[in-house]
N, C-alpha and C positions, 0 to 999 in steps of 0.2 A: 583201919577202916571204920567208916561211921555204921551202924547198927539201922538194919532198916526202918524199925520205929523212934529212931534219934527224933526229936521234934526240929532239933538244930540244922536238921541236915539240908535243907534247902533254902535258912535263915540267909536271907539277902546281907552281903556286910560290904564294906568299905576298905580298899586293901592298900596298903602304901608298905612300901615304895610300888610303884607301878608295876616296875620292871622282872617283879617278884612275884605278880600276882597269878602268872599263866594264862592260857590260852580259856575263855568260856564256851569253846565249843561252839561258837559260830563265827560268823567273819563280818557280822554286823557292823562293828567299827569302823573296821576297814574299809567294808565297801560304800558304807554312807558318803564320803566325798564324792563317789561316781555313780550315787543312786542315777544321775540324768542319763548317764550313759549305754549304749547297748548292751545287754545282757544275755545270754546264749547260756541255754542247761540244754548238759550232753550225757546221754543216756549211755552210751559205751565210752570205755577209755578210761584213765587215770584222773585225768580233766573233769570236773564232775560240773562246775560253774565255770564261763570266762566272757568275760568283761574287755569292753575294749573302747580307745575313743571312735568317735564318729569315725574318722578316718581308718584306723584299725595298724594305726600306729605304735598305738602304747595298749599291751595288753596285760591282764591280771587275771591268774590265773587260779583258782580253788579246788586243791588234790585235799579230799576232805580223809583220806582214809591212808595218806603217808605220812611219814615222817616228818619229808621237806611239805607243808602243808599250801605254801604259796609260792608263786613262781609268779614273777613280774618281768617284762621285758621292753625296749623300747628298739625301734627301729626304722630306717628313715623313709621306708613306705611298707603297704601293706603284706607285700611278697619277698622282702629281703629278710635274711638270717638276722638273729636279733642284735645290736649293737651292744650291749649290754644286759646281765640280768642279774636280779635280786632274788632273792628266795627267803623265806620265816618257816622254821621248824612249827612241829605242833605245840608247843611249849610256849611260842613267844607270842604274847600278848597282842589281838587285834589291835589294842590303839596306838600302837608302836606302829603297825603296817599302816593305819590311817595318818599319819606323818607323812609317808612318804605318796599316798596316794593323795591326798589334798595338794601336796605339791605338786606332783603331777597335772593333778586340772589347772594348775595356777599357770603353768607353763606352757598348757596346750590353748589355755584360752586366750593366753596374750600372743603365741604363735599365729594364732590364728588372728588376730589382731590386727599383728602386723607383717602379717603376711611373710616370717620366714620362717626357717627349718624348725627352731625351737630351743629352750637351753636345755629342754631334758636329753637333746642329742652334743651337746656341746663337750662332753671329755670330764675328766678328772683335771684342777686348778694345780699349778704347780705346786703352792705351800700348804706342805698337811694339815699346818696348824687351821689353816681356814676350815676344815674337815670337822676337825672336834673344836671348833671354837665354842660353841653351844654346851658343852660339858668341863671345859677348864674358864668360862666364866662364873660354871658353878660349884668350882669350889674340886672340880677332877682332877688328878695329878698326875706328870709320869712317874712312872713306876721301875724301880731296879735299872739291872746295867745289864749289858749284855747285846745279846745276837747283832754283828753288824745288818743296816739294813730295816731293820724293826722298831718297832715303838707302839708302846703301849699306856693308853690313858686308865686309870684305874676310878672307879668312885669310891669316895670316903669309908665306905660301907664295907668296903674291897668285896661285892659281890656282884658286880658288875663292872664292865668295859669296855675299850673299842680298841684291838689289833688291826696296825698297819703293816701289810708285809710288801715292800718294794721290792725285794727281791724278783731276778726273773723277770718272763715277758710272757705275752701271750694274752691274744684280747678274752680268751674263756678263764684266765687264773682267777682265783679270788684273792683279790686285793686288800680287802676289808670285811673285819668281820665284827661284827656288835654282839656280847651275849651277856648271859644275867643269871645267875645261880649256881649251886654245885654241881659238876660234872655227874651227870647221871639222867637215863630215859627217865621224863618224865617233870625234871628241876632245872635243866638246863635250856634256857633261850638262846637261839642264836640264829642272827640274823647276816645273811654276807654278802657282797656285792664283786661284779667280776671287775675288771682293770679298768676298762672307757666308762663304769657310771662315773654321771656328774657329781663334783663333789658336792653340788648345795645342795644334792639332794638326800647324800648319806647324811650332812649337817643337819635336814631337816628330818630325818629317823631321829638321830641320836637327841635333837631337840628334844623330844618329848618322854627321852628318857632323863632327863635334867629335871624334869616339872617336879613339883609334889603334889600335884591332883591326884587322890584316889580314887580308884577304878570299882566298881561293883563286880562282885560275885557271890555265888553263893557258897553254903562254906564248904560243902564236899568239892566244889569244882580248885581248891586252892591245896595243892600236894599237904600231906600231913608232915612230910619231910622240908618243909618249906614254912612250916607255919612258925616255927621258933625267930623266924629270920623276919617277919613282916608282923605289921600292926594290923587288926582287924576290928570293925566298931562296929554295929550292927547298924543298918542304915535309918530305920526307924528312930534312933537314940541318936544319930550321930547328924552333924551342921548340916544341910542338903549341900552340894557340892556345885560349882558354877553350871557344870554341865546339866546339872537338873535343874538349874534356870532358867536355861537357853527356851525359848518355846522353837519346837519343831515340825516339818512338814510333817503330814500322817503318807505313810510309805502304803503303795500298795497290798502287803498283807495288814495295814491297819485300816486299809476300807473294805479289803473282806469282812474282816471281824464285822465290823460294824453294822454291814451289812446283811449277816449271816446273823446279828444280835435283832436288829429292826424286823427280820422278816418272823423272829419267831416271837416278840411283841405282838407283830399284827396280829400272826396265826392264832396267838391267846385271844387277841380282842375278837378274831373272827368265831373262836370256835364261844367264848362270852353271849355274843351277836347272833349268834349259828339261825336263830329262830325269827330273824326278821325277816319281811317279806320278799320276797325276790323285784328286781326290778326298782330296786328303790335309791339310787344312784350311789352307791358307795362301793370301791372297789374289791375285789374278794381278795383274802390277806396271801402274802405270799409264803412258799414253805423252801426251805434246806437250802441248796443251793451253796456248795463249794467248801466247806468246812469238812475238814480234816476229822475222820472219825477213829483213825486208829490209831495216834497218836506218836507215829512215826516221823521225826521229822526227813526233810529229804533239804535237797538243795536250795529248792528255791523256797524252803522255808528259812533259810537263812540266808535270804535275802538282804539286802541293807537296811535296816533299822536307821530313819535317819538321824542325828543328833552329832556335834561336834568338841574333839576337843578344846577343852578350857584351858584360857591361859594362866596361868597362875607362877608366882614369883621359882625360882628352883632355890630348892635348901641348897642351904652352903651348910657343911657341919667342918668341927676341926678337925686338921687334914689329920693322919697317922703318923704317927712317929717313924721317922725314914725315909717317910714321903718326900717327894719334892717337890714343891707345890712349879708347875710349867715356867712360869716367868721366869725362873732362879736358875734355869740350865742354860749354858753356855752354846752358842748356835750347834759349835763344832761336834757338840757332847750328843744332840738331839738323837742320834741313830744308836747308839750306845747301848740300847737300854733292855734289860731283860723282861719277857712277860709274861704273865700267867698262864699264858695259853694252854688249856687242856685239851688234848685229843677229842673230837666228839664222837659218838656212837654212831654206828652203822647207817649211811643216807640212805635215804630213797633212790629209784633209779632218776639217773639224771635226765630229763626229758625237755627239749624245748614244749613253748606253747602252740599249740595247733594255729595254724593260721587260722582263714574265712571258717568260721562254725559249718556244722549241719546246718542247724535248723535255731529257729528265732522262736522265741514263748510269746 
């Protein structure tokens, strides 16, 4: 653990591989693609934030104080059971979940477009390979032999993956699972999808674990058990990164501030002023107003921060000895194959997402 007077310890740095870097305690990333969307904080419940589209179709859901930390679902109206759902431990990195939530609006806008159901309701693709194509163009391989049924794409790095389990039926099984690190609370990501998600849409998670954009943290937020396995640059020293190029909308808690910074400017200039004469047509300065005194954050201060991920090339590194790089397997051989899969630690309780909210902020 870092020492409370560490000077380091809140040192902003730059983390790669991504997928390594953990969770920073808010879901800013994430829900940046659906900052437009409505937004519901619920005061009871498990459910602390949820998110949904206009229609109340696709919902996203933020359990800030479990295990399973997001719970995402889609469903073909606002009152039916969910057709599928995704869930991200506390462990797996917001811009992983903003993968999949950018896709999302891309398929509800053009739904709405064109006026049908949508492909976020469309099923899982017959060929798995289309699934992880996104990770064996960069350079991911299948891995071992083994369990009929299974297959498993490994990264270079072999500290990350994507398990396919066909076996079985059942539209609540999970079908797929994405994770990142050593087995253990705290290092392990892992991200999974039940049997009807669409496949483009797991392809478009696992996309962004393929990138090598480095993500920001600071350095206590990156496990100490974790920190042998990842690169860290201090972001001051280190290239600005594309996403700090992007210029972005200012989000809601970025017009409080500002607004909360202007009125105690004025109140300097008024209390300066204090002794001009009354009546002399300038307005009296305003004071406080909405800012956060105790320094607690809550839900809806982790609100969506907005900004997006950058594209950037994905490393390819050379493969491990053993490996098999995917092209070189034989059709018949594809199920064959053994996988790393580790048991994971204790879930949360499994809870679908609330429908209609209480109440609107």
């Amino acid at each position: 653990m870092y020492a409370p007077d560490d000077p380091t310890r809140y040192q902003e740095v730059l983390v790669s591989p991504m997928y390594l870097a953990g969770s920073n305690g808010t879901g800013e990333a994430g829900f940046a693609p659906v900052a437009h969307w409505p937004h519901q904080y619920l005061d009871e419940g498990p459910c602390q934030l949820l998110v949904t589209s206009p229609d109340q179709r696709i919902r996203i859901g933020w359990f800030g104080d479990d295990f399973e930390l997001w719970k995402i679902s889609a469903a073909e109206d606002a009152f039916s059971a969910p057709r599928w759902t995704a869930t991200f431990n506390h462990v797996t990195p917001a811009e992983m979940v903003a993968g999949l939530t950018a896709e999302l609006v891309q398929d509800y806008d053009e739904a709405i477009a064109s006026d049908t159901p949508g492909r976020f309701l469309t099923g899982p693709t017959v060929p798995w390979r289309d699934t992880v194509r996104p990770l064996t163009d960069a350079g991911w391989n299948l891995d071992g032999a083994a369990e009929l049924g299974t297959v498993e794409i490994i990264a270079p790095d072999d500290q990350a993956g994507i398990l396919i389990d066909r076996r079985g039926y059942g539209s609540d099984r999970t079908t797929v699972e994405l994770w990142a690190g050593p087995p253990g609370w705290g290092t392990r990501a892992e991200a999974t999808f039940t049997t009807r998600a669409p496949s483009h849409l797991i392809a478009a998670t696992a996309a962004v674990m393929a990138k090598s954009t480095p993500v920001v943290r600071e350095r206590h937020q990156v496990d100490r058990r974790m920190q042998h396995l990842v690169t860290m640059a201090p972001v001051a020293s280190a290239t600005p990164i594309a996403e700090a190029q992007v210029p972005r909308a200012p989000t809601p808690l970025d017009v409080r501030r500002t607004a909360v910074t202007q009125a105690v400017h004025r109140a300097a200039r008024g209390t300066t002023h204090s002794s001009r004469p009354p009546g002399d047509g300038r307005a009296e300065p305003l004071h406080g107003g909405g800012a956060e005194t105790d320094g607690t954050p809550r839900a809806r201060d982790l609100y969506p921060a907005a900004g997006q991920l950058a594209d950037a090339p994905a490393r390819t590194l050379t493969p491990t000895p053993g490996r098999t790089p995917l092209a070189t397997v034989p059709a018949q051989q594809e199920f064959h194959h053994a996988h790393h899969h580790h048991a994971r630690p204790g879930h949360g309780h499994d809870r679908e997402l609330l429908g209609p909210a209480h109440r609107s902020s």
